[in-house]
C-alpha positions as CSV (number, residue, x, y, z in Angstrom):
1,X,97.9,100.2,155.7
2,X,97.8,96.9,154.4
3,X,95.3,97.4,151.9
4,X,97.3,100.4,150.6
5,X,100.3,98.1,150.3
6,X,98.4,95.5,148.3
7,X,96.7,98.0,146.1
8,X,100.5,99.5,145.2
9,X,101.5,96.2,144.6
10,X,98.7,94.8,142.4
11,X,99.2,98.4,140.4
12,X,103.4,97.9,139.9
13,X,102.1,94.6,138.8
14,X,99.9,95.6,136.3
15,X,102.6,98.5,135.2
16,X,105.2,95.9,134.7
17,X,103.0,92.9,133.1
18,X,104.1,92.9,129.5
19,X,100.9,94.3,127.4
20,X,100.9,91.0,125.2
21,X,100.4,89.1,128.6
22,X,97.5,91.4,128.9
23,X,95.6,91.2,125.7
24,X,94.3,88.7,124.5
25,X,95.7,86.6,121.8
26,X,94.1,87.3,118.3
27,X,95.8,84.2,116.7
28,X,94.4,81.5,118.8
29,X,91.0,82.9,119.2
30,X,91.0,82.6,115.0
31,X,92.1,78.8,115.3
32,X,88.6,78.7,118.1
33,X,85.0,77.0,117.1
34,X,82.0,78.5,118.1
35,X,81.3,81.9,117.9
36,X,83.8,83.6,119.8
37,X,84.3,87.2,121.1
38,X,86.8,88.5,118.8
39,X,88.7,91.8,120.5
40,X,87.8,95.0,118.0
41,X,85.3,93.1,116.2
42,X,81.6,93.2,116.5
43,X,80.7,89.7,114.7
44,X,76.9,88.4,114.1
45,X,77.1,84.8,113.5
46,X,75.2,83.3,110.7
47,X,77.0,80.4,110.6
48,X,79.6,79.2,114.0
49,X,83.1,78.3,113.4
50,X,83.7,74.7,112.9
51,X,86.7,72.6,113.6
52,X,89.1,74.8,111.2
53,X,91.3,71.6,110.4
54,X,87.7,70.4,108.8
55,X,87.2,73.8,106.6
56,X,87.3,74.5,103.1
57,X,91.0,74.6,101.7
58,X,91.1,78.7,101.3
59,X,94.3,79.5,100.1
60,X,93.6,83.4,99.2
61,X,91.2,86.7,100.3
62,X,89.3,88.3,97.9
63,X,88.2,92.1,98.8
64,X,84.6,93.1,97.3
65,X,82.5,96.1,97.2
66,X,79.0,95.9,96.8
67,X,76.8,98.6,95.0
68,X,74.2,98.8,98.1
69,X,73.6,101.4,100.3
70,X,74.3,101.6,104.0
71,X,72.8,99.0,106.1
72,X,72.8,96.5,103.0
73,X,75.2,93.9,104.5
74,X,72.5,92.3,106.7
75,X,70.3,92.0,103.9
76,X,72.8,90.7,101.9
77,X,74.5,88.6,104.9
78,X,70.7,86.7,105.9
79,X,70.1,86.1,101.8
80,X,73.5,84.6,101.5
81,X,73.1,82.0,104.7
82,X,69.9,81.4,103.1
83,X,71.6,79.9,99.8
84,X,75.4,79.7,100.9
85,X,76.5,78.7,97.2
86,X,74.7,81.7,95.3
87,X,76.9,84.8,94.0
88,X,77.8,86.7,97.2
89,X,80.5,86.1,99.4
90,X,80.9,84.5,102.9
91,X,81.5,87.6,105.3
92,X,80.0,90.8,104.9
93,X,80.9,94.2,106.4
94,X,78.2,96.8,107.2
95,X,79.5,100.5,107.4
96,X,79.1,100.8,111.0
97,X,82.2,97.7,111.6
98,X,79.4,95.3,112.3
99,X,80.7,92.1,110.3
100,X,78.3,89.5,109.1
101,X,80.0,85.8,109.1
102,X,76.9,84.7,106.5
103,X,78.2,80.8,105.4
104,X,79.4,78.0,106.7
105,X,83.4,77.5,106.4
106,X,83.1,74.6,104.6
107,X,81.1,76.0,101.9
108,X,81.9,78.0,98.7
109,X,79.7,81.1,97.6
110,X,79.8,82.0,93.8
111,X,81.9,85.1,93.3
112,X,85.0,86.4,91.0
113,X,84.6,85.9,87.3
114,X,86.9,83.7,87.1
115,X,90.2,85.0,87.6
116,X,90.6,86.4,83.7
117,X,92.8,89.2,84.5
118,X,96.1,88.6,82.6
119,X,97.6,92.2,81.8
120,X,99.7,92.9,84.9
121,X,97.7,96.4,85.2
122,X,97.3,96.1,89.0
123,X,100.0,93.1,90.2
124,X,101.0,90.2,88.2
125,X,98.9,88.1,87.1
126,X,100.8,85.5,86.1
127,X,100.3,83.6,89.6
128,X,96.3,84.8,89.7
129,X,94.9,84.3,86.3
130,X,92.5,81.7,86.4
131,X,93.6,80.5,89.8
132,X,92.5,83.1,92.2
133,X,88.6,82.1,92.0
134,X,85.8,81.4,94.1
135,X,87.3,78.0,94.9
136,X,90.5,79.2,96.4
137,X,89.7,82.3,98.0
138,X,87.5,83.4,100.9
139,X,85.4,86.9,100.0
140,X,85.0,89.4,102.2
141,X,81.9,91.6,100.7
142,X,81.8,95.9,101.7
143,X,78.7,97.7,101.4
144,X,77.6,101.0,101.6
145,X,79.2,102.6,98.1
146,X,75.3,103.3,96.8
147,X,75.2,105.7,95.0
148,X,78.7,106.8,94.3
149,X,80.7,103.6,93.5
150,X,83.6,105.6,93.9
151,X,83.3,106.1,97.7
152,X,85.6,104.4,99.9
153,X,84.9,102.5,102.5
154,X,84.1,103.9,105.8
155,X,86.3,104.9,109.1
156,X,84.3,102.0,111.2
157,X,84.8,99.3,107.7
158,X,88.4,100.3,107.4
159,X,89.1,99.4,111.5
160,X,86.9,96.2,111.1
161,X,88.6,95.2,108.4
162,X,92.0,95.8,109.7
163,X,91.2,93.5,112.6
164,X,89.1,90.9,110.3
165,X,91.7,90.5,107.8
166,X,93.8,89.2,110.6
167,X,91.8,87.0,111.7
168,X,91.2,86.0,108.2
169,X,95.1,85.4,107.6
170,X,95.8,83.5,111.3
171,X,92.5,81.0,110.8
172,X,93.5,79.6,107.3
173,X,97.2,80.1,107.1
174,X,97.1,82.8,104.1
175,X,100.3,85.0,103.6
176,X,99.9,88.7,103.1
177,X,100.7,88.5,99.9
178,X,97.6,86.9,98.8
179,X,95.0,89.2,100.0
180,X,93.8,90.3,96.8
181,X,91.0,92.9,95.5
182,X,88.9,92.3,93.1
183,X,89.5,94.5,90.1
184,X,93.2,92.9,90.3
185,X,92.1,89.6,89.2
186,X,88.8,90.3,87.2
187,X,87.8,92.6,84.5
188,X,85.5,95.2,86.8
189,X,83.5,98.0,86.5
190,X,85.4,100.9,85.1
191,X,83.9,103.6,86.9
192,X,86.0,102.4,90.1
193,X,88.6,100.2,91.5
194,X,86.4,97.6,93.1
195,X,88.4,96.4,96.2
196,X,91.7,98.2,95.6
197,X,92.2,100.8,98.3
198,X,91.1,97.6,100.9
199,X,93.5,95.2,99.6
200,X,96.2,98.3,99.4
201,X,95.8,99.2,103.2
202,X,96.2,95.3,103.8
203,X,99.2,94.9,102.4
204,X,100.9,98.0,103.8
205,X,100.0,97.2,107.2
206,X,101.5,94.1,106.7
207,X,102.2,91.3,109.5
């Protein structure tokens, strides 16, 4: 009897527990070191988390798509935390989810053109051109869009991403409205919108 009582107890409990008391929270576990577990993520670390106060200044996010095929990011991920500072991007997202954290925080890959988008054809550009570069903003590199570049990212991307770009926001204090993609702010390839539909979904899901 007792045990029954306990057990209806512990289960009331768990009904009546708020579910934010429950899960864990996403915002502190970006402000973490290490390599932490990060709830809806599955993260291979290249490079740990350092003290965040200590990272590289990144003020915006800048959505890529590579022209690879599936299972690219890896390659792409190792090459990068090989030579941090070439053109590439410091995480990567296979089409499975998985998400490749490739360079160290404090580092800054080569990637954007340079911000030289000025006609307002996508958002306005007076706040981005020339200023929303590889020095300001963090890039988040998809793969998998070989050989259509048209193709959209995947089911599994779209749920990392909608997870990563939180995390993203929470660990360096950027505001929704500068998650960016990268035909936005560059003159891209014209066959596609490079980044667009990513940096769309971002937006609209919002806080």
């Amino acid at each position: 009897m007792n045990f029954r009582l306990l057990a209806t107890a512990l289960f009331a409990f768990a009904i009546l527990t708020p579910a934010s008391a429950q899960s864990p929270d996403l915002a502190a576990i970006a402000r973490g070191s290490g390599t932490p577990e990060i709830p809806g993520l599955k993260m291979v670390w290249l490079a740990p988390w350092g003290d965040v106060a200590k990272a590289h200044p990144w003020r915006n996010i800048i959505v890529h798509q590579t022209e690879g095929p599936a299972g690219s990011a890896r390659g792409g991920a190792q090459e990068q935390a090989k030579n941090p500072t070439r053109r590439g991007v410091t995480v990567w997202v296979e089409t499975d989810g998985t998400v490749y954290w490739a360079v160290p925080e404090t580092l800054v890959p080569t990637h954007t053109d340079g911000a030289d988008r000025n006609d307002n054809k996508y958002i306005d550009n007076g706040p981005t051109f020339h200023q929303v570069n590889a020095v300001t903003s963090i890039g988040v590199e998809f793969a998998g869009n070989y050989p259509d570049v048209t193709r959209g990212a995947t089911e599994a991307q779209i749920a990392a991403w909608r997870v990563l770009v939180k995390v993203l926001r929470a660990r360096y204090g950027i505001p929704l409205d500068r998650v960016y993609a990268h035909n936005w702010i560059d003159y891209k390839d014209a066959r596609y919108c490079e980044g667009c539909a990513l940096a769309t979904l971002a937006r609209q899901w919002g806080e």
